[in-house]
C-alpha positions in Angstrom: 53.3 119.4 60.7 56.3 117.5 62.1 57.5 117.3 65.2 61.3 117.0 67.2 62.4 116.6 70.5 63.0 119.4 72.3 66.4 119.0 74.5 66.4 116.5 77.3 62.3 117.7 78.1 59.8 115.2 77.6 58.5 117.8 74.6 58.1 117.3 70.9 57.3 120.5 69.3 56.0 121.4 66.2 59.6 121.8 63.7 58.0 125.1 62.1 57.1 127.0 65.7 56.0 130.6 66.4 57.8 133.5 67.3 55.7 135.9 68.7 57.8 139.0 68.8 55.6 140.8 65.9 52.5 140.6 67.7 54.3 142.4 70.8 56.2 145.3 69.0 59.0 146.7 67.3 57.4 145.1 63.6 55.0 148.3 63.5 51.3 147.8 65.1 49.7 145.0 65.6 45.6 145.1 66.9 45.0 142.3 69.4 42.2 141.1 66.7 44.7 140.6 64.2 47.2 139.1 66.8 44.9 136.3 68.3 44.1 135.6 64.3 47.6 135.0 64.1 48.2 132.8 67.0 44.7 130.8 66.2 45.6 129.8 62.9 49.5 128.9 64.5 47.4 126.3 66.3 45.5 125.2 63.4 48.4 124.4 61.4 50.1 121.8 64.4 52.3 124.4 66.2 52.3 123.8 69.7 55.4 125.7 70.2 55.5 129.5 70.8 58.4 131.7 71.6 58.1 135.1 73.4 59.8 137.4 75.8 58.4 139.8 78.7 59.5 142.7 77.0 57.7 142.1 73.6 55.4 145.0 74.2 56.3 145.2 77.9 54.2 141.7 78.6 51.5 142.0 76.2 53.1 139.6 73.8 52.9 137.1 76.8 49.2 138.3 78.1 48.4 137.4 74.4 49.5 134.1 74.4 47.8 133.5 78.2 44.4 134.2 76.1 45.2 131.8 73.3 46.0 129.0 76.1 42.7 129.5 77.5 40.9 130.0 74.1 42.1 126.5 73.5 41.9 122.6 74.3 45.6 121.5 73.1 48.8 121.5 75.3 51.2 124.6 73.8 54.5 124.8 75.2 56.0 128.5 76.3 59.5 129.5 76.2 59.9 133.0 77.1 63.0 135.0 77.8 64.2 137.8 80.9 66.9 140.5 80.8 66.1 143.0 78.9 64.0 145.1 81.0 67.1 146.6 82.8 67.6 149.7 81.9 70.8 149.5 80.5 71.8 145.9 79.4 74.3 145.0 81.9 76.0 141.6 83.2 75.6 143.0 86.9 71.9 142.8 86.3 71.5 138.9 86.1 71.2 138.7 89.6 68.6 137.1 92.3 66.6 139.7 92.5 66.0 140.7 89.4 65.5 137.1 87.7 63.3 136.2 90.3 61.4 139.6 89.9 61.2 139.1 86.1 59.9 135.2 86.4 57.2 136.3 88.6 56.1 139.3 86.3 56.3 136.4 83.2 54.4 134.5 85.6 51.6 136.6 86.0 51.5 137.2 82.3 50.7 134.3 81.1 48.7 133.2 84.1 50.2 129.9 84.9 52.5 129.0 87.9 55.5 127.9 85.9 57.1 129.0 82.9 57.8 125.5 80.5 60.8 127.0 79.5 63.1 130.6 80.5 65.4 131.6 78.2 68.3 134.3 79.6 67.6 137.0 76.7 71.1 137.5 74.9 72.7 138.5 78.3 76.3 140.0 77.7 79.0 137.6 77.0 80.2 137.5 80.8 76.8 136.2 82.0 78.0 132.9 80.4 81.4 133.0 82.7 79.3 133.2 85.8 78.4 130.1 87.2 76.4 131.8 89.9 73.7 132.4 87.5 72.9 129.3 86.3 72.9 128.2 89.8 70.0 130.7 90.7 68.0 129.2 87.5 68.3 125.9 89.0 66.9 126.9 92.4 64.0 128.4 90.6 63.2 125.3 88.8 63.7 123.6 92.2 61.2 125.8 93.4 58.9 125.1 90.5 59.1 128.7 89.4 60.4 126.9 85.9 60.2 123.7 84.6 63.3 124.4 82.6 65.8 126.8 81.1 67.9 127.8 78.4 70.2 130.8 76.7 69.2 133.0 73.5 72.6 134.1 72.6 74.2 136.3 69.9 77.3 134.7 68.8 78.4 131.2 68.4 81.1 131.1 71.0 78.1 131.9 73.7 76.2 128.7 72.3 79.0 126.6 73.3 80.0 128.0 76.6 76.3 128.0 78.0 76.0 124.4 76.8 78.9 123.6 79.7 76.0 124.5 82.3 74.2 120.8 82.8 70.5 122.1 83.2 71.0 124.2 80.4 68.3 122.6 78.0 68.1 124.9 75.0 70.0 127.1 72.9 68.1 130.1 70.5 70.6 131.3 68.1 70.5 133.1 64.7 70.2 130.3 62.0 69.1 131.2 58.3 70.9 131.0 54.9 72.5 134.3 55.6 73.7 133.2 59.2 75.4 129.6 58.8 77.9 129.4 60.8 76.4 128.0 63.9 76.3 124.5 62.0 79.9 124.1 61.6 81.2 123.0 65.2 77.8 124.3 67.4 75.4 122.0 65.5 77.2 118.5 66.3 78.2 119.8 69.7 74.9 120.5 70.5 73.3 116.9 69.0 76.0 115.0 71.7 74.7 117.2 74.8 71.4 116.6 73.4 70.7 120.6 73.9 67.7 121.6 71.8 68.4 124.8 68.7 65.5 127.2 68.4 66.2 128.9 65.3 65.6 132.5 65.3 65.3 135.2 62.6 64.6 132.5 60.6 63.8 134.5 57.3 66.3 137.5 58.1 63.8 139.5 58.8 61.4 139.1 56.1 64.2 139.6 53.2 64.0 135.4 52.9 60.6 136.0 52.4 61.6 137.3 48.6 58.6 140.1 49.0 61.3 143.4 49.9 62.3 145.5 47.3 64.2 148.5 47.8 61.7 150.8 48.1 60.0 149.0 50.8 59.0 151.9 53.8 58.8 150.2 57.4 56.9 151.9 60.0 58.5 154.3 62.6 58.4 151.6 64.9 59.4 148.4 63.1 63.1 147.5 64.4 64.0 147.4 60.4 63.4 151.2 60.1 65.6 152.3 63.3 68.2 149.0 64.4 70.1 148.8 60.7 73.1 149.7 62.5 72.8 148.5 66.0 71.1 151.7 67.0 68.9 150.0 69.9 70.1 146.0 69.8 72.6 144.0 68.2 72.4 144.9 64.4 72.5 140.9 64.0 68.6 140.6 64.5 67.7 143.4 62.1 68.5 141.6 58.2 70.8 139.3 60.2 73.5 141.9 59.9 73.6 141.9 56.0 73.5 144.9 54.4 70.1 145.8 52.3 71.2 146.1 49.3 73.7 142.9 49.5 70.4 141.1 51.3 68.0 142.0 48.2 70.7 141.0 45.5 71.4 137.5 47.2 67.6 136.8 47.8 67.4 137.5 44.0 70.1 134.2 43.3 68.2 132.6 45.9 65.2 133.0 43.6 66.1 131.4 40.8 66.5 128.2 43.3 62.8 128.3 44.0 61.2 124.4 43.7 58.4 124.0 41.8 55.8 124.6 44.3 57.8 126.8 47.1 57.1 130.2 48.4 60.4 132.1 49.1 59.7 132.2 52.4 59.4 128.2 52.8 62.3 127.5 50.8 64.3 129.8 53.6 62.4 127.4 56.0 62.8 124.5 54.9 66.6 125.0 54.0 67.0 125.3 58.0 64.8 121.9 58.0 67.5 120.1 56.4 70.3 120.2 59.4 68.9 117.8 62.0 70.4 119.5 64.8 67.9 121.9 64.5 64.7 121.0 67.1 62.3 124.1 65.1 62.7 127.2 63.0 60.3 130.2 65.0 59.7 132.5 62.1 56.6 135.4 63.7 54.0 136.4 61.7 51.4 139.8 61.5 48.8 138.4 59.3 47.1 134.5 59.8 48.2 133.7 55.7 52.0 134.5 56.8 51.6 131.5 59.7 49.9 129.0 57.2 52.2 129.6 54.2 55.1 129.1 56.9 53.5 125.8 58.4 53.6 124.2 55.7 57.2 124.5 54.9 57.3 121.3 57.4 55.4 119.1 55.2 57.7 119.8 51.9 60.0 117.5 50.2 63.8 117.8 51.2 65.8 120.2 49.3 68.3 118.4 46.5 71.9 118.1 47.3 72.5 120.7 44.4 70.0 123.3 45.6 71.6 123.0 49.4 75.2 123.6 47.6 73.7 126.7 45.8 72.8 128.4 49.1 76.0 127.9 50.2 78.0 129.1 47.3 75.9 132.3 47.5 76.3 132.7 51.1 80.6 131.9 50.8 80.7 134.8 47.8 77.7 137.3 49.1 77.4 137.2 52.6 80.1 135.3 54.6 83.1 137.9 54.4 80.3 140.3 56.6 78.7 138.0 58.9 80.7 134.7 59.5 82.9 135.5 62.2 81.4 138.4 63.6 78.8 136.2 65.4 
């Protein structure tokens, strides 16, 4: 496993990191056996980053993670993320009260007495116009609620209007080989602030992984069955907003790309390896083969200069007329 700086922290986290969304809900059911598996064998293959959010299974992604910390000897770093348990998604709601409220439930979670790192969880694009709440994020790190904070946004334009907020020390935003626009003007912006990328959906939702077909049946409850269109969230973190069938046919191209000794799924990985901007990819994981066969994307040769054009030329003809300046 390698390992990047993280921001201005003192951190350097693991470049392949953990999302831990799956193990909380909307992927279909997890058992808590299956999910510490998961997270173990994270920590066996170098990742000392994981990323969650309090309302992955209202907490219980979080109270998972607080039992891996004290299952365990080596330091893992925590970003977690607060919003979304209004109950309607609204701008109004990033207030005192309610960010407080939501630290101290995050708090009690994942048993510790400050979160490493709170992430504002895709608020509304007027959050970002607000100065107001940034300043309550820094009185909470004054009070050593948080050590420090960052944005998960949406769309590129949010990236580079959080980044004008000074503790602002991260950025999580949608980066695969069907989402590349953040690296054409976010990317370098970011590397001058010296503002961390957490790349998320990092294998569009398991289509990157190459193992979909198109009569693959998601439970009732995974987010792929029921968010296609935007039904419950933005329809950017189901598929990254591609359409199946257009997903499946360019995962096919993508295919016939695959280096001698690549699984689809670290190709997709290390493909986001390649931009230096980026501090680690968090793809999630059900199953403890998932996590290794991700991990050791990091370890992997560099992709050839003909192999990184490919990707592109199938994203420019496939993909970009549906997804590039939508987000």
């Amino acid at each position: 496993m390698r390992y990047r700086k993280l921001g201005r922290t003192p951190w350097k986290v693991s470049d392949i990191s953990f999302g831990a969304w799956a193990i909380g809900g909307f992927w279909g059911h997890v058992s808590e056996e299956d999910a510490m598996a998961t997270l173990n064998q994270a920590i066996d293959s170098g990742v000392n980053f994981i990323d969650t959010a309090d309302v992955y299974g209202d907490g219980r992604s979080e109270r998972l993670i607080a039992k891996l910390r004290k299952s365990r000897k080596e330091e893992i770093v925590v970003a977690t993320k607060a919003g979304r348990r209004q109950p309607r998604h609204l701008a109004d709601g990033y207030n005192r009260d309610n960010l407080t409220a939501w630290v101290e439930d995050s708090l009690r979670n994942l048993g510790t007495d400050a979160l490493d790192l709170l992430q504002l969880h895709c608020p509304p694009t007027e959050v970002y116009y607000r100065p107001e709440v940034f300043g309550i994020l820094d009185d909470l790190a004054s009070a050593g609620k948080i050590r420090f904070y960052g944005v998960s946004v949406e769309r590129v334009e949010e990236a580079i209007k959080a980044m004008e907020y000074p503790g602002v020390q991260s950025v999580q935003i949608i980066f695969n080989c069907f989402r590349q626009r953040p690296a054409e003007f976010f990317f370098p912006l970011a590397e001058r602030k010296q503002v961390g990328i957490l790349a998320r959906v990092p294998l569009s939702s398991g289509m990157l992984t190459g193992k979909l077909r198109r009569d693959s049946q998601f439970a009732a409850d995974d987010h792929r069955t029921f968010n296609r269109h935007g039904e419950m969230f933005d329809m950017g973190e189901t598929f990254s907003g591609v359409d199946y069938e257009t997903g499946l046919n360019a995962v096919e191209e993508i295919r016939a790309l695959l280096p001698p000794g690549f699984s689809m799924s670290q190709l997709a990985l290390r493909w986001i390896l390649m931009f230096d901007a980026v501090t680690c990819a968090i793809p999630g994981g059900r199953r403890p083969e998932q996590v290794a066969d991700n991990c050791a994307a990091s370890s992997l040769p560099v992709l050839e200069d003909e192999t990184m054009t490919a990707i592109r030329q199938i994203y420019d003809t496939r993909i970009r007329p549906l997804v590039h300046q939508r987000w």
